[in-house]
C-alpha positions in Angstrom: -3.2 -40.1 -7.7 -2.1 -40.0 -11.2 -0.9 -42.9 -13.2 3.1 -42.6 -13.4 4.5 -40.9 -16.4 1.5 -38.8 -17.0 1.7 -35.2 -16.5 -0.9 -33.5 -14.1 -3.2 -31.2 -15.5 -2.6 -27.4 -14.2 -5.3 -26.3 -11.9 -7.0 -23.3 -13.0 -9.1 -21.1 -10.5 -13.0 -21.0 -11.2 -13.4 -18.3 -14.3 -9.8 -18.1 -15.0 -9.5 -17.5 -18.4 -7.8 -20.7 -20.0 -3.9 -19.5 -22.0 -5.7 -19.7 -25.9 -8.3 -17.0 -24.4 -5.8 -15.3 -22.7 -3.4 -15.5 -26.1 -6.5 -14.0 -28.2 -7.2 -11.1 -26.1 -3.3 -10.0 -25.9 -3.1 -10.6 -29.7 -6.0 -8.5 -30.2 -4.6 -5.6 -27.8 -1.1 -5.8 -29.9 -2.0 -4.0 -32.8 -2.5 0.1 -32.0 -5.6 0.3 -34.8 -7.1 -2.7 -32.3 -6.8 -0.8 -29.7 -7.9 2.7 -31.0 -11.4 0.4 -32.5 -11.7 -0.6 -28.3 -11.0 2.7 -27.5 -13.7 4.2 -29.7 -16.5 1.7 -29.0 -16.1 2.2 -25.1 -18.6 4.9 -25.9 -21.3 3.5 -27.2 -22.1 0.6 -30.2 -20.8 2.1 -34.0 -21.1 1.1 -37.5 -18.2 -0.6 -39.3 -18.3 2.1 -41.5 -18.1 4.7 -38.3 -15.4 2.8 -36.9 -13.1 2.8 -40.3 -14.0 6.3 -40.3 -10.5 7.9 -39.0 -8.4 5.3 -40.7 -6.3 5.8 -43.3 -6.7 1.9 -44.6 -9.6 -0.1 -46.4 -12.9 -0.7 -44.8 -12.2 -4.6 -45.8 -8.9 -4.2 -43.6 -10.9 -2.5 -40.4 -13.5 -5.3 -40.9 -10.3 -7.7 -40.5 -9.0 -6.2 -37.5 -12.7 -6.3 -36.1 -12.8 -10.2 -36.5 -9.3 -10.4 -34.5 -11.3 -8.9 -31.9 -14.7 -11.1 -32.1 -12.5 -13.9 -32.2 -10.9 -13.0 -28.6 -14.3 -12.2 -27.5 -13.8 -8.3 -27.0 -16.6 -7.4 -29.6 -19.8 -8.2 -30.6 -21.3 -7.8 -33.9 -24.6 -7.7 -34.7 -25.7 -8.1 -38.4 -28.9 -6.6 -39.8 -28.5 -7.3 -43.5 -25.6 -5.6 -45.1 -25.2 -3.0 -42.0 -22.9 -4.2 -38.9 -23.1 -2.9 -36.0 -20.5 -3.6 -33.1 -20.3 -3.3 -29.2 -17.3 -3.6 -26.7 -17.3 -6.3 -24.3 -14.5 -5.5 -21.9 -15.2 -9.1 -20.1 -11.8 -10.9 -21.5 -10.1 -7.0 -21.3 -10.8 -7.7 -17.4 -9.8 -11.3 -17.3 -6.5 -10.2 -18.5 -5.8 -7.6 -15.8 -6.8 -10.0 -13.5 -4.1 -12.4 -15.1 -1.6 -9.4 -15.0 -2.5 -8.1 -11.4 -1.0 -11.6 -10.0 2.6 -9.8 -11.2 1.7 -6.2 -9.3 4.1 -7.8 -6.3 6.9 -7.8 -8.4 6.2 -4.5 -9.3 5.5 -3.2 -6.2 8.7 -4.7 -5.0 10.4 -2.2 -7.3 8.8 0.5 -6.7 9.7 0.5 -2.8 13.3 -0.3 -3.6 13.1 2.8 -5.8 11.4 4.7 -2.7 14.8 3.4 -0.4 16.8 4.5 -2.9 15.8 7.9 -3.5 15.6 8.7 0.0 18.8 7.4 0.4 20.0 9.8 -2.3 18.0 12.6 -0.7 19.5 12.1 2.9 23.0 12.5 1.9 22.1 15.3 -0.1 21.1 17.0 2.7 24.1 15.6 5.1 26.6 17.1 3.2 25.2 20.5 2.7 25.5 20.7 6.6 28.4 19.1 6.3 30.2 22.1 4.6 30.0 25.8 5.8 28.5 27.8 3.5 32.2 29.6 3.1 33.6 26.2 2.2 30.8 25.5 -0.4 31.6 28.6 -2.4 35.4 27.9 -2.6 34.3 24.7 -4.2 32.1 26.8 -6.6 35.1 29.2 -7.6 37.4 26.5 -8.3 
């Protein structure tokens, strides 16, 4: 038991990704150029250079943006001399929809009210076109 006034620590499953890695790797995924440099190494392991390629900003400012995402742990560099190569590791991208997937219930949630209500919708759609005759129906159009 804990001594009294002293908070308990929150338990965190095995490999749960701790809220400053978590705070990293959604930092990192904020920015669009970010996510285009993730987007473009899920091929295979480019240059810096190769990855400032299609941006219209300075290589120093790609090599910025590169270090937000070393820092959260979503690439690797590997220096030989001046040349820097880097690799995705999509590791902490997974932790986070992990993280995120414990929400999917409230999402699902939605989605079958959503279902209910367009059923719904659909079924009195098609009660009241047989709730008309088709001369009725037309007198309404002419009106």
């Amino acid at each position: 038991m804990a001594p009294k006034g002293s908070a308990l620590p929150l338990l965190r499953p095995a490999g749960d990704p701790s809220d400053e890695e978590l705070s990293r790797v959604f930092f990192a995924l904020s920015d669009p150029v970010r996510r285009t440099i993730l987007a473009r190494l899920g091929d295979e392991p480019l240059l810096v250079s190769e990855l400032a390629a299609p941006f219209a900003i300075s290589l120093q400012a790609v090599s910025r943006h590169i270090q937000v995402l070393v820092r959260a742990g979503l690439v690797r560099q590997e220096r030989s001399g001046r040349i820097s190569r880097c690799s995705l590791d999509a590791g902490p991208i997974y932790a986070a929809a992990v993280w995120l997937n414990r929400y999917s219930k409230y999402w699902q949630q939605q989605f079958d009210a959503l279902a209910v209500a367009l059923e719904d919708i659909e079924q009195h759609r098609a009660a009241g076109s047989k709730a008309r005759p088709a001369r009725a129906r037309r007198r309404v159009r002419q009106r």
